[in-house]
C-alpha positions as CSV (number, residue, x, y, z in Angstrom):
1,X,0.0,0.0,0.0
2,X,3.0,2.9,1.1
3,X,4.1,2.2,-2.6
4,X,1.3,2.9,-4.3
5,X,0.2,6.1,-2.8
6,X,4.0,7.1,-3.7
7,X,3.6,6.4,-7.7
8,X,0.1,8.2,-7.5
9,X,1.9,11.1,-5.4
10,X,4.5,11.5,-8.2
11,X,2.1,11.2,-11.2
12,X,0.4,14.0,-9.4
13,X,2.7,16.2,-9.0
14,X,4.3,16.3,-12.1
15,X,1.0,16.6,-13.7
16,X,0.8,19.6,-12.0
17,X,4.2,21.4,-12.8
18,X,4.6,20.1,-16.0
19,X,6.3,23.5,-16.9
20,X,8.4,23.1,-14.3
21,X,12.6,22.0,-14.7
22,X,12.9,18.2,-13.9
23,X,15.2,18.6,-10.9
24,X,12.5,20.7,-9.2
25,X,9.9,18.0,-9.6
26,X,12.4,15.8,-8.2
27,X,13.4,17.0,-5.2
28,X,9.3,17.4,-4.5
29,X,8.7,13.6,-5.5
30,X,11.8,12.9,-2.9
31,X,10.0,14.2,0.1
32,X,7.1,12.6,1.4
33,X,5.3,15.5,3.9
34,X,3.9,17.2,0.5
35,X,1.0,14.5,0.3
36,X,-2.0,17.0,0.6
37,X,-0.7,19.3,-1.5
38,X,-0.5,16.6,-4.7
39,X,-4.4,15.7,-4.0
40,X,-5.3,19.4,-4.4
41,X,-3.2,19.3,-8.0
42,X,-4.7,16.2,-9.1
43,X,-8.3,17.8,-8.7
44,X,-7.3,20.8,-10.5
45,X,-4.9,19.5,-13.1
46,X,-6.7,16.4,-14.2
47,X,-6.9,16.4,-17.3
48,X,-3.2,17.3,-19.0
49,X,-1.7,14.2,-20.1
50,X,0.6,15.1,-22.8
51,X,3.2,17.0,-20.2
52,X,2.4,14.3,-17.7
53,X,4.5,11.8,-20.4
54,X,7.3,14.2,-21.0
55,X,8.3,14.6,-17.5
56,X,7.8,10.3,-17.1
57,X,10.7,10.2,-19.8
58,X,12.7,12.2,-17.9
59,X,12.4,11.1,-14.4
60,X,15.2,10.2,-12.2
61,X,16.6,7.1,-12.6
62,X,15.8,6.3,-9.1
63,X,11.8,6.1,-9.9
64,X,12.6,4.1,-13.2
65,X,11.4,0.7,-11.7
66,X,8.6,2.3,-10.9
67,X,7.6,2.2,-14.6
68,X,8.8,-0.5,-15.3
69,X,5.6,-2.7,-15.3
70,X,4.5,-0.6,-18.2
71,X,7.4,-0.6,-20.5
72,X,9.5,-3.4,-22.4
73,X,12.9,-4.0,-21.0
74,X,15.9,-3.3,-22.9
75,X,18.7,-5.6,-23.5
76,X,22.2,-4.7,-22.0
77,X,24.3,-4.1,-23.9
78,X,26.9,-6.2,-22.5
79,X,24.6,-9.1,-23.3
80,X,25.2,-8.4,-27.0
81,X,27.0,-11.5,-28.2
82,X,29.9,-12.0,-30.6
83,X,29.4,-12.6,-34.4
84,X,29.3,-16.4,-35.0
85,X,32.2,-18.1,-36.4
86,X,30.3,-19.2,-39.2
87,X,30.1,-15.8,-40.2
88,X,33.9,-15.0,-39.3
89,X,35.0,-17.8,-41.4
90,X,33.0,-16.2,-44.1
91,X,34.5,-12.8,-44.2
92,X,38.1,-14.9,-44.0
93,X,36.9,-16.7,-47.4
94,X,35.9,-13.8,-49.0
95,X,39.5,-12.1,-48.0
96,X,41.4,-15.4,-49.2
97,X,39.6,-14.7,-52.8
98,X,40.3,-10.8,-53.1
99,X,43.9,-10.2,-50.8
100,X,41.9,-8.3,-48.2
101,X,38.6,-7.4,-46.9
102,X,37.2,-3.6,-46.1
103,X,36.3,-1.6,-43.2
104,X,33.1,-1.7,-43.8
105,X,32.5,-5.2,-44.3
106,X,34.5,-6.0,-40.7
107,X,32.3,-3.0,-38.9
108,X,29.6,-5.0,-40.5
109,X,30.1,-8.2,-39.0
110,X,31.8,-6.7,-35.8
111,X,28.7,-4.3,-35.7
112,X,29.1,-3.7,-31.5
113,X,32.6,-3.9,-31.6
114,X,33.3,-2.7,-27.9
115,X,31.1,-5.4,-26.5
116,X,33.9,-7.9,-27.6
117,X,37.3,-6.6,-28.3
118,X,39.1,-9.8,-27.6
119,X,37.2,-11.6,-30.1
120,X,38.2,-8.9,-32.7
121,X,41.4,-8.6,-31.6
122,X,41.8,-12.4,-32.4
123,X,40.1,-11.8,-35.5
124,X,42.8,-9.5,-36.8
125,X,45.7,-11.6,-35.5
126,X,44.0,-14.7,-37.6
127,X,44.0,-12.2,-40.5
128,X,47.6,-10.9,-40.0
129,X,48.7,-14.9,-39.7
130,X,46.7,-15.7,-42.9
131,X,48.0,-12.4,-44.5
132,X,45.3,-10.5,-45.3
133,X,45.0,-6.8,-45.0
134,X,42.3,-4.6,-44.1
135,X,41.2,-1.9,-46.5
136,X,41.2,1.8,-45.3
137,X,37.9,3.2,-46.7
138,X,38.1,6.7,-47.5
139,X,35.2,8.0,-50.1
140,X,32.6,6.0,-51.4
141,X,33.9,2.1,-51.7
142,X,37.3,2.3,-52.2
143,X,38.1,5.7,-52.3
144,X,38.8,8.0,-55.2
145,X,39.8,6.5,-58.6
146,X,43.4,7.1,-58.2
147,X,43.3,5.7,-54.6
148,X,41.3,2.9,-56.3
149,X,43.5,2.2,-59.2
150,X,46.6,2.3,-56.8
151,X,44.7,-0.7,-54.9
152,X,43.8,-2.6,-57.8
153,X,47.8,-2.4,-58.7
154,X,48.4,-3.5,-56.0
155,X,46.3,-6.5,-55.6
156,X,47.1,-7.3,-58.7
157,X,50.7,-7.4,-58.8
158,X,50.8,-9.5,-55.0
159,X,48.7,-11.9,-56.8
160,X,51.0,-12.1,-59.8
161,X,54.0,-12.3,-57.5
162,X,51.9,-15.4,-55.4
163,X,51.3,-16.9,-58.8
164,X,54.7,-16.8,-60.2
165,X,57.4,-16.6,-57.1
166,X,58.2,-20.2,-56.2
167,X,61.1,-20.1,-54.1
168,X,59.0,-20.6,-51.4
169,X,56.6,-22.9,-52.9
170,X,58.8,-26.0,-52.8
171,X,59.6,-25.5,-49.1
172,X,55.9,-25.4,-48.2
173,X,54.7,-28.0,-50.4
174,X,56.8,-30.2,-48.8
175,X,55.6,-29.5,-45.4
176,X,51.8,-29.8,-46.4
177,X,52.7,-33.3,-48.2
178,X,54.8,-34.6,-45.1
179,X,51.8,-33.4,-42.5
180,X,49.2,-34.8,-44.1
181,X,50.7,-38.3,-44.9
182,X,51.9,-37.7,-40.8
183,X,48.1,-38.2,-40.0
184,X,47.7,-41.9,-41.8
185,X,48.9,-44.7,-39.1
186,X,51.2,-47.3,-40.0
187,X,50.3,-50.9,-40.5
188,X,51.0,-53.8,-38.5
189,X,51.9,-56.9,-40.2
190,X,48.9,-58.4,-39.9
191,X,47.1,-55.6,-41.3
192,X,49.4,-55.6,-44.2
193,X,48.6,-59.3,-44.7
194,X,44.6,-58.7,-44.9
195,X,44.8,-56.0,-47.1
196,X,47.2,-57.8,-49.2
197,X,44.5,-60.9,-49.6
198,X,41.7,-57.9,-50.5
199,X,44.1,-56.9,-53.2
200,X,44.1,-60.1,-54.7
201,X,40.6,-59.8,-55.1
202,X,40.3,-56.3,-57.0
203,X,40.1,-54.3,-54.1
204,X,41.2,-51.0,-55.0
205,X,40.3,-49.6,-51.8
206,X,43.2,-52.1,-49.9
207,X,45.5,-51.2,-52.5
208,X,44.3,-47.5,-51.8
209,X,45.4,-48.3,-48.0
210,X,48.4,-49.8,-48.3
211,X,50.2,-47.2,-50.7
212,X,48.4,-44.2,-48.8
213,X,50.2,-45.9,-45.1
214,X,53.8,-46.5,-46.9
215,X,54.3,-42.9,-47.8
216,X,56.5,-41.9,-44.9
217,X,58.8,-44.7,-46.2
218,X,59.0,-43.4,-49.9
219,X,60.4,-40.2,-48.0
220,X,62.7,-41.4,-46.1
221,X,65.0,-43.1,-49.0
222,X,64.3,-40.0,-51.6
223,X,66.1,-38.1,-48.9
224,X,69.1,-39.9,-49.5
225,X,69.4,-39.0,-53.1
226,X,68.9,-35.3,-53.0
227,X,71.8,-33.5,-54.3
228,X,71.6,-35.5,-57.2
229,X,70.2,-32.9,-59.8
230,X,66.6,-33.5,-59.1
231,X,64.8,-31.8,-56.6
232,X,63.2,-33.6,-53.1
233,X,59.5,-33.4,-54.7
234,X,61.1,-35.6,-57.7
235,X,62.0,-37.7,-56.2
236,X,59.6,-38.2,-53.5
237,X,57.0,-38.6,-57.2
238,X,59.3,-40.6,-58.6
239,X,59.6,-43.1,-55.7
240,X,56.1,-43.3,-55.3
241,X,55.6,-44.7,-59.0
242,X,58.1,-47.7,-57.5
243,X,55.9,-48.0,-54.8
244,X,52.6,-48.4,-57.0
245,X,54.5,-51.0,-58.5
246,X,55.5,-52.6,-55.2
247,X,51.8,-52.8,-54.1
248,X,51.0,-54.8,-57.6
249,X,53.9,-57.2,-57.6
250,X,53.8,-57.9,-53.8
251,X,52.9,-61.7,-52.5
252,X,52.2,-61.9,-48.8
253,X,52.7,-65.6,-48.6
254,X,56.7,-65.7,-48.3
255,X,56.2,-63.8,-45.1
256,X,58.6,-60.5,-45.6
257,X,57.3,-57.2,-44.8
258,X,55.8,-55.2,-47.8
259,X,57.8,-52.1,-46.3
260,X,61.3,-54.4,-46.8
261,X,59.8,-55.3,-50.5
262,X,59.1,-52.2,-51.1
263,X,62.7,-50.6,-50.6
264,X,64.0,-52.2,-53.6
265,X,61.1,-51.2,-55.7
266,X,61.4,-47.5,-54.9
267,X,65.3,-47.1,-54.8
268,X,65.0,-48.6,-58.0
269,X,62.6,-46.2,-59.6
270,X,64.4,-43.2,-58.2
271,X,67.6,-44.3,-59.8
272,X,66.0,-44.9,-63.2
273,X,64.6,-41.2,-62.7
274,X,68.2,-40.3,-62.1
275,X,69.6,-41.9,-64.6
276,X,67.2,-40.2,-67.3
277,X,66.9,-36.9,-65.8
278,X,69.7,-35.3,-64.3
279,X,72.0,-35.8,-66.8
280,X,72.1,-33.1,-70.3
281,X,72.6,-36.8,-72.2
282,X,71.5,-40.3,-70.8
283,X,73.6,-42.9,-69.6
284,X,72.3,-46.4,-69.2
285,X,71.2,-47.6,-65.8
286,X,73.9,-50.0,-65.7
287,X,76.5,-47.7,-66.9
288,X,75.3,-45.2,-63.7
289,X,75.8,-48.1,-61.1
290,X,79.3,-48.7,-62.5
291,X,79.7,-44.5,-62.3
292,X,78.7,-44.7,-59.2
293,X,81.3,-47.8,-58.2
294,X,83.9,-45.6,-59.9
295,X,83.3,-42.8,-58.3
296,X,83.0,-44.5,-54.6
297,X,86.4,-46.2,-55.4
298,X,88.5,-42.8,-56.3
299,X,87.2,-41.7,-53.0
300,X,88.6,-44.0,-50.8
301,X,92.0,-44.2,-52.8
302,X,92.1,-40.2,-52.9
303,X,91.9,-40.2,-48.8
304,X,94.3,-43.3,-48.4
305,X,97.0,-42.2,-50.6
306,X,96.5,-38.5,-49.9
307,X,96.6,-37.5,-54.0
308,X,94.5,-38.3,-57.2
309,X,94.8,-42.4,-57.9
310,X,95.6,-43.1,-61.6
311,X,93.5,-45.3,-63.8
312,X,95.6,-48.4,-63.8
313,X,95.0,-48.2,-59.5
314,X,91.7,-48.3,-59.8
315,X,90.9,-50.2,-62.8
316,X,93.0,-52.4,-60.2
317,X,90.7,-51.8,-57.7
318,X,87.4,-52.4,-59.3
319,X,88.8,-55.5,-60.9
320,X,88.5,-54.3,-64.6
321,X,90.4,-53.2,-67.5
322,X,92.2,-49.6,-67.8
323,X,90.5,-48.7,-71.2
324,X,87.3,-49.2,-69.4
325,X,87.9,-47.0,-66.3
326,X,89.6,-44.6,-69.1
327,X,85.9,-45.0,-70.8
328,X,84.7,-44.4,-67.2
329,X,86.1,-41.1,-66.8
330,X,85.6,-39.6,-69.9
331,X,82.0,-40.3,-69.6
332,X,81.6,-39.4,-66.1
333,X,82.4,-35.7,-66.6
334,X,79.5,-33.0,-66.6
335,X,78.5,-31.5,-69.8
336,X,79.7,-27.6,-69.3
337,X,77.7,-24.9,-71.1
338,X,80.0,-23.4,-74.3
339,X,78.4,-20.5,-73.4
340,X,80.0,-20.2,-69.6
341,X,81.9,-17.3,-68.9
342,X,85.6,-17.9,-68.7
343,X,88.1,-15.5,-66.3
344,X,87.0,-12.6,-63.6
345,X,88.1,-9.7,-65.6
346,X,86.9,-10.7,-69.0
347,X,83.2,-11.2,-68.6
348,X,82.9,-10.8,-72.6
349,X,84.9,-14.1,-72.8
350,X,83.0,-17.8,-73.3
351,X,84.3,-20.8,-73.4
352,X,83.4,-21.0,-76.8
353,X,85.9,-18.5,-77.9
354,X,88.8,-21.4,-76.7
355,X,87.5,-24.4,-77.9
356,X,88.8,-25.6,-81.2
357,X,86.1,-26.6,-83.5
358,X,87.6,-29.7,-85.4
359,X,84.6,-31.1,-87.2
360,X,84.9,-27.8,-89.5
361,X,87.8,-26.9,-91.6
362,X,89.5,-24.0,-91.5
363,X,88.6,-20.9,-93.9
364,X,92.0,-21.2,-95.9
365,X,92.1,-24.9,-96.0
366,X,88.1,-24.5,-97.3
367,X,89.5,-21.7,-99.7
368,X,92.6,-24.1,-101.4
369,X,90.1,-27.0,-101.5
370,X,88.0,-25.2,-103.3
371,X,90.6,-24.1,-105.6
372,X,91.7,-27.7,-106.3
373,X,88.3,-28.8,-107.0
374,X,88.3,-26.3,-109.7
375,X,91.6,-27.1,-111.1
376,X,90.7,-30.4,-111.2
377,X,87.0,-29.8,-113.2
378,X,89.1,-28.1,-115.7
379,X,92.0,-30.8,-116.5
380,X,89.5,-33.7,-116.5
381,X,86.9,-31.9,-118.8
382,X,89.6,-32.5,-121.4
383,X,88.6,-36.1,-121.0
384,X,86.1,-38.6,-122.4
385,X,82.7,-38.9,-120.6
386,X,83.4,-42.1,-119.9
387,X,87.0,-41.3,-118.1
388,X,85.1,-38.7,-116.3
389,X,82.8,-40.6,-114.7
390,X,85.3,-43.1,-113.9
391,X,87.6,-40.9,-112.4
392,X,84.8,-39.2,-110.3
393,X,83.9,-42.4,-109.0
394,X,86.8,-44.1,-108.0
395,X,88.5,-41.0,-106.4
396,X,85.0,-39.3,-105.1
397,X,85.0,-35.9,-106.6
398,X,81.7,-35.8,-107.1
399,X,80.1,-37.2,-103.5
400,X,83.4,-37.8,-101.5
401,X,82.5,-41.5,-101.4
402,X,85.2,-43.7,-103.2
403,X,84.2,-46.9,-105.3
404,X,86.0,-50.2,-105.6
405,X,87.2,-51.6,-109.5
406,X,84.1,-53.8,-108.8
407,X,81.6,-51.4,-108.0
408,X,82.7,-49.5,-110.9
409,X,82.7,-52.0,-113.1
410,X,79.1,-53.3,-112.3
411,X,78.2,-49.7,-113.3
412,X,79.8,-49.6,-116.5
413,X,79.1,-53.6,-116.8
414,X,82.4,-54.5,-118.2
415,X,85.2,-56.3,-115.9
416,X,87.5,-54.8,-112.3
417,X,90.8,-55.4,-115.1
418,X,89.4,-53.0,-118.3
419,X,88.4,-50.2,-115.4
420,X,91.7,-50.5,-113.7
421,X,93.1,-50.1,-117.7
422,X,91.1,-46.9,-118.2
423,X,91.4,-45.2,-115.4
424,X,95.3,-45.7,-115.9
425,X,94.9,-44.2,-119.2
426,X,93.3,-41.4,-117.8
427,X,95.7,-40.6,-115.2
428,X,98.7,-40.4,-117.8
429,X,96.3,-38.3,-119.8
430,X,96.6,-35.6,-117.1
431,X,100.1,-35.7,-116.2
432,X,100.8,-34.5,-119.7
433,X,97.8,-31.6,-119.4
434,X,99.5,-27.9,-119.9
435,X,97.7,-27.0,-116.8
436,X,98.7,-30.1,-114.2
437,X,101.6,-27.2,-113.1
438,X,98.8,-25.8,-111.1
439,X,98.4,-29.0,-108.8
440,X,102.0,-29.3,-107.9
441,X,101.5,-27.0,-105.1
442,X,98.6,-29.6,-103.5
């Protein structure tokens, strides 16, 4: 009951001084020894309403429960909760696709963003890790057109350089492959056993398993080839074709391991890769293993007798002939580029400009070989057609290909003895030619 008469008491008397300041009313609500004073009010003051809700609205907030049974409750604002990660993980996606995201479309998702600055704060930091950058708005969208066109620039050339820069790609390729083959367990032997006997039925999804849990080994032996001209993804690719083959050829009934059959099956295929590969012009398989014997053997002879071993001490060594391990070296050696620069101060310089070319001859040996060959048309046009083509064939002037007395004679159908005759007939012919002086010289 004391409550009630209170609410009517200050109803009352703000109905009355409606006109009034609010701290005046206020301090009259406070004291409760004006209560026949706000019946006389009411009777006069009745009927005006529209001040009576003003000064509600604006009533100390000590009297605001008192209204509260005729208005909705608000929620606090420290009740507002955090966007969803859902849509977090949205806004992240759409960032991934363009380079960045903008202001406005983080102040959009983060729409009461000092209710729960720790969750944006970890929002940025996920950004930053990820590497994507948050716009700056400025006017309209993006800004103006040359603030616009310097961030379309911009995007566009980091997403040329993340397209075409792959130093770095190897590196993390390698770490994706090796962490997600790091979550398949290994097999026991038993294991290996049942899905081997599901292979032999067609069962890709065993054969599926087993390659998928023998990864980690394929790894572990290409690592002890790298430095061989081919890089560790190569290898790793290559080594996994051996262990395809592995999985088809392997028989579970003679009781090995499939990861000890597998070995030989992989080193084998990265050696093949090797072998075809890394080298400017391929050597046979079998002619690498021997390189590689070679090669181990002048090794340990260079640190036992503390200088280069000669081929007759290791053709000793290996137990074969000193032509071979001559043969041995000579293919062994890297092909160099004719185009490598040769000295410090010369950079002009290639090793082409050293290298005698032997296959071609010589611009004054060309020049007098082309004299003689002139020289020569002219004496033996003197002679019959038939001496011509005699003398053309047997000496090649014509193709550089000389003929036998028999292969001449099957072409003039007569016998080796009557070409030898007329060929001799035709060389005494020339000796006595006026212009034979001319030949001395050659």
């Amino acid at each position: 009951m004391p409550k009630k008469v209170t609410s009517k008491k200050v109803v009352s008397k703000k109905n009355a001084v409606a006109k009034k300041p609010a701290k005046k009313v206020v301090k009259k609500s406070s004291k409760p020894v004006r209560k026949p004073v706000a019946k006389k009010v009411v009777s006069k003051k009745a009927p005006v309403k529209k001040p009576a809700k003003k000064v509600v609205k604006k009533s100390s907030p000590k009297k605001t429960t008192v209204k509260s049974s005729t208005h909705s409750v608000r929620p606090k604002r420290d009740q507002v909760p955090p966007p969803s990660q859902e849509t977090i993980d949205m806004l992240i996606k759409k960032g991934q696709q363009r380079g960045f995201v903008t202001e406005t479309e983080v102040l959009y998702v983060f729409s009461n963003l000092e209710e729960y600055i720790v969750a944006y704060e970890d929002f940025l930091d996920r950004m930053d890790g990820i590497g994507i950058g948050v716009i700056e708005m400025k006017e309209g969208i993006i800004g103006q057109q040359e603030d616009r066109e310097k961030l379309l620039d911009q995007i566009r050339l980091s997403k040329e350089k993340k397209r075409f820069d792959l130093t770095d790609i190897s590196a993390d390729s390698i770490q994706m492959y090796l962490r997600e083959i790091g979550k398949i367990p290994l097999l026991t032997a038993e294991e290996e056993v049942a899905l081997a006997k599901r292979k032999e039925r067609n069962d890709r999804e065993a054969e599926k398993r087993l390659i998928e849990a023998n990864l980690r080994l394929v790894v572990s032996i290409a690592k002890k080839f790298v430095g061989k001209q081919l890089s560790l993804l190569d290898l790793i690719q290559e080594g996994n074709i051996g262990l395809f083959r592995a999985v088809k050829k392997f028989e579970y009934r003679k009781g090995y391991k499939f990861s000890t059959y597998a070995t030989w099956w992989i080193r084998q295929a990265i050696t093949r890769a090797l072998a075809d590969q890394s080298r400017t012009i391929r050597i046979p398989v079998h002619m690498v293993e021997t390189i590689n014997r070679f090669q181990q053997i002048e090794r340990q002879l260079i640190q036992d007798l503390g200088r280069e071993p000669l081929p007759e001490e290791i053709a000793a060594e290996m137990g074969e002939e000193v032509d071979k391990v001559r043969h041995i070296i000579q293919i062994s050696q890297d092909t160099v580029s004719l185009e490598t620069s040769v000295g410090e101060d010369d950079e002009d310089s290639t090793l082409v400009d050293f290298v005698e070319d032997v296959k071609n001859v010589a611009p004054n040996r060309a020049a007098a070989l082309q004299l003689l060959k002139d020289y020569v048309r002219d004496i033996i046009k003197d002679l019959s057609p038939r001496e011509q083509k005699i003398l053309e064939m047997r000496f090649g002037l014509l193709d550089g290909v000389s003929h036998t007395l028999e292969e001449v004679g099957q072409e003039f159908d007569v016998t080796r003895e009557r070409i030898r005759q007329i060929e001799a007939k035709a060389l005494e012919r020339i000796k006595d030619h006026p212009s034979i002086v001319k030949l001395r010289d050659y």
